[in-house]
C-alpha positions in Angstrom: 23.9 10.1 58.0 21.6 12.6 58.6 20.8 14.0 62.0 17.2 13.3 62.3 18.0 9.7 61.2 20.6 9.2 63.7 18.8 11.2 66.7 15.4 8.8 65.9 17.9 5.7 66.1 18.8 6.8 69.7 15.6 7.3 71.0 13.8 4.5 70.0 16.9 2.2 71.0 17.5 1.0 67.8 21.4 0.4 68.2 24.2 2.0 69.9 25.8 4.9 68.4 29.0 2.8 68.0 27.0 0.3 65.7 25.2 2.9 63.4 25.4 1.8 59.6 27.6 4.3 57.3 26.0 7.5 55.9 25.4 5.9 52.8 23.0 3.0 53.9 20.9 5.4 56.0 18.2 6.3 53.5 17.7 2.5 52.8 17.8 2.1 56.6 15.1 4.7 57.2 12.6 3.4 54.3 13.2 -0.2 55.9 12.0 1.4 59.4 8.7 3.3 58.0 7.5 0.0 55.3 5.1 -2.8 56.9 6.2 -6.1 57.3 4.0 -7.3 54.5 6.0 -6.1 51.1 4.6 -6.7 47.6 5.8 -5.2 44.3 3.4 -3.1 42.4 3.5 -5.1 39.4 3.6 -8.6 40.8 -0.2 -10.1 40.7 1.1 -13.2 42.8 -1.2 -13.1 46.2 1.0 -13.0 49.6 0.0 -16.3 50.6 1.1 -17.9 47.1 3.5 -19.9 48.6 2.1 -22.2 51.1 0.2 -24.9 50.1 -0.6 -26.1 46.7 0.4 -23.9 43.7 -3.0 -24.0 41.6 -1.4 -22.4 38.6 -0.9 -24.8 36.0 1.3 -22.5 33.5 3.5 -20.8 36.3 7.3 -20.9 35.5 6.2 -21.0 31.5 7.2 -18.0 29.4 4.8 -15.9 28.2 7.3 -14.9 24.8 9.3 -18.3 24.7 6.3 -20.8 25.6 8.8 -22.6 27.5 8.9 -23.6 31.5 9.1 -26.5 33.7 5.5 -27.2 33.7 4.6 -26.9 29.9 3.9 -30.0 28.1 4.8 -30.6 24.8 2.5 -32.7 22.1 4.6 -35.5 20.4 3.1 -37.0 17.0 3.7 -40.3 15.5 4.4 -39.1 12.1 8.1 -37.9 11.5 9.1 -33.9 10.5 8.3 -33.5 6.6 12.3 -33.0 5.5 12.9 -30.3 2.5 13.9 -31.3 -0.8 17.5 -30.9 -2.1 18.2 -29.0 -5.4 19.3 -31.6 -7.2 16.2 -34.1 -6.5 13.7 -31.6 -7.6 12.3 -31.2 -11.2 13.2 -28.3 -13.1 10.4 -26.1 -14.4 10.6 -24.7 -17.9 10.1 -20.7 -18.0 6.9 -18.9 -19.7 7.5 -17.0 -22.8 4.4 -15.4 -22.9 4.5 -14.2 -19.0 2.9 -10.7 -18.7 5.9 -9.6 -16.4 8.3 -9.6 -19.4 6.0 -6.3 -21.1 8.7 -4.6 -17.8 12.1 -6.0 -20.0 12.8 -4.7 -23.2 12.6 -7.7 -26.5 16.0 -8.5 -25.5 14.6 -9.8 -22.2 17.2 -8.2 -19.8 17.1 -6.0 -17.0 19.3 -3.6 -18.8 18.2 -2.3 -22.0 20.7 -0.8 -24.3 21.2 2.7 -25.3 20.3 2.0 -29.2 16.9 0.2 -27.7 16.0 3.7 -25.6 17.3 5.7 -28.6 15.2 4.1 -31.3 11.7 6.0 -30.5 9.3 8.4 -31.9 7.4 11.4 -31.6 5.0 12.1 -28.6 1.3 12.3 -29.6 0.1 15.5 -30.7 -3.2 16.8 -28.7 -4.9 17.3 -32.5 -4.7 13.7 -33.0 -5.4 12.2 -29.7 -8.6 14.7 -30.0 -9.9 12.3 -32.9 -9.5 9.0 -30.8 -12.1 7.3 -28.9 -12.4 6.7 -24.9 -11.2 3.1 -25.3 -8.4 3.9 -27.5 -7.0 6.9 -25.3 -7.9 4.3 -22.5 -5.5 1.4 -24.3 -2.6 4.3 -24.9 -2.6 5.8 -21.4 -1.7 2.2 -20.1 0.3 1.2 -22.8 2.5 4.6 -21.5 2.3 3.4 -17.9 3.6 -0.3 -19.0 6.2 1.6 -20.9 7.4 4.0 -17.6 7.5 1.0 -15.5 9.7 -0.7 -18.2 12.0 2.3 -18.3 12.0 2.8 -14.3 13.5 -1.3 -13.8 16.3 -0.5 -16.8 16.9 2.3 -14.5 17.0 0.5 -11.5 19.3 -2.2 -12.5 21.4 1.1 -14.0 22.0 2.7 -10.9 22.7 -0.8 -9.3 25.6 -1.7 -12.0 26.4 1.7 -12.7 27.9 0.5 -16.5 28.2 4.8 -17.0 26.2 4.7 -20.2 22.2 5.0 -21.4 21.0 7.5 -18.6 20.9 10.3 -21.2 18.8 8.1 -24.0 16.7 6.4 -21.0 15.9 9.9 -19.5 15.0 11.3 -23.3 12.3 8.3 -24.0 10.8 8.9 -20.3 10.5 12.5 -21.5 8.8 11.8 -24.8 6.1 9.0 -22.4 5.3 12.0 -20.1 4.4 14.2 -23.1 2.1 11.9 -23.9 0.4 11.2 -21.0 0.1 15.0 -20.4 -1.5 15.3 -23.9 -4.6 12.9 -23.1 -5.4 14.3 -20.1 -5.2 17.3 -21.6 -7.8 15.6 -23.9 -9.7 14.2 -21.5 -10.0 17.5 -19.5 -11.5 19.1 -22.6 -14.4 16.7 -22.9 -15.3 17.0 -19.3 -15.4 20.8 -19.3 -17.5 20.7 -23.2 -19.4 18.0 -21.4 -20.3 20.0 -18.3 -21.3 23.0 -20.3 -23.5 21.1 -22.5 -25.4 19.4 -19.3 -26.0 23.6 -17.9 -27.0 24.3 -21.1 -29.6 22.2 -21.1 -30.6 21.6 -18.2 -31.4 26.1 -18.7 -33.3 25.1 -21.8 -31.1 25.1 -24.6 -31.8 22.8 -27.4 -28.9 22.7 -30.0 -29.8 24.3 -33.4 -27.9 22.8 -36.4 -27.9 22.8 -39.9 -30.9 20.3 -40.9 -31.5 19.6 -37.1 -34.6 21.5 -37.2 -36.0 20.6 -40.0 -35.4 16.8 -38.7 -36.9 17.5 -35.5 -40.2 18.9 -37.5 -40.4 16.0 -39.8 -40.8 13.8 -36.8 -43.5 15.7 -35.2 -45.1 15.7 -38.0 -45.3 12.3 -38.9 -46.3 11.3 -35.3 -49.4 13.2 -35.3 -53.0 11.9 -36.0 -53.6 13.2 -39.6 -50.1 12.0 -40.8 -50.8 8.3 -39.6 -54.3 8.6 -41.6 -53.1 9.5 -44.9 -50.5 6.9 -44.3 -53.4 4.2 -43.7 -54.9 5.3 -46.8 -51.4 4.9 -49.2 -51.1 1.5 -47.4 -54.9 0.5 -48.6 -54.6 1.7 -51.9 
């Protein structure tokens, strides 16, 4: 026990020297001396007069995760528990050919495709001959090579789960030839944007595009929009 412990048990007449507590209970004994005799937990927000006379809380006891205590009641209904439906009692539902999620299976309709399947495809798209197709159409082949991918990336999927040992080499080949593709039309599409940037600052600074025939169109129309040309035309018509 510490000294000042034991010499402040001896003057106040605590208890004999003979009846001192081991060394090991005296720093309970001295926080026992210096607390009040009203003790309450930090984290308890029951009042210190809780317990005497009625209890007005109507959930305590109930748990707060569980929902469960002494005073909780519990709601009974007349009608009895809906009961699930064996197997064998329930009707069988025919598949759907035309379901968009087979476009992800190859025509064979199984996870894992083949390595004749993967092998059997052609050429990627040249940049020359996507530069001749429309928005809509390079719009339609972008997301006919994302549907493609995606069906490549579930035969790989179910590859790597089976591990069968054949058609990574022939899968990883047609994901190649997809990717050139893809990279071709954006290439595409980056092209337009810049030509169509540089023809906005070009006219926007007061460029008008000069052509062969443009000009002469463009005179042929002022020409026929002014006063004298829609009098002579009058004139044919009344003749």
């Amino acid at each position: 026990m510490h000294r000042s412990v034991a010499s402040r048990l001896v003057r106040h007449g605590g208890m004999p020297l003979l009846e001192l507590p081991p060394a090991y209970l005296a720093p309970s004994l001295h926080f026992s001396m210096t607390r009040t005799a009203v003790q309450s937990s930090n984290f308890s927000t029951t009042p210190i007069a809780a317990g005497r006379g009625r209890d007005m809380n109507r959930v305590r006891g109930v748990s707060a995760i569980h929902r469960t205590g002494t005073k909780f009641k519990l709601s009974a209904a007349k009608y009895p528990l809906p009961q699930p439906v064996s197997p064998e009692k329930m009707q069988s539902r025919g598949g759907t050919p035309d379901h968009g999620l087979w476009g992800f299976f190859p025509p064979s309709r199984e996870a894992l495709s083949v390595p004749e399947f993967d092998n059997d495809f052609g050429r990627p798209w040249a940049i020359q001959e996507l530069r001749e197709k429309s928005w809509d159409d390079l719009h339609k082949l972008w997301w006919v090579c994302v549907k493609e991918r995606n069906r490549i990336a579930t035969s790989n999927f179910e590859r790597s789960r089976l591990k069968p040992g054949y058609g990574d080499h022939e899968a990883d080949a047609r994901d190649r030839a997809v990717q050139v593709t893809q990279k071709s039309i954006k290439h595409v599409l980056r092209e337009r944007w810049y030509a169509w940037e540089e023809a906005t600052r070009l006219y926007e600074s007061g460029v008008r595009p000069e052509g062969q025939g443009y000009g002469d169109m463009m005179e042929e129309e002022v020409l026929e929009s002014t006063p004298e040309a829609q009098k002579e035309e009058n004139k044919d018509t009344k003749a």
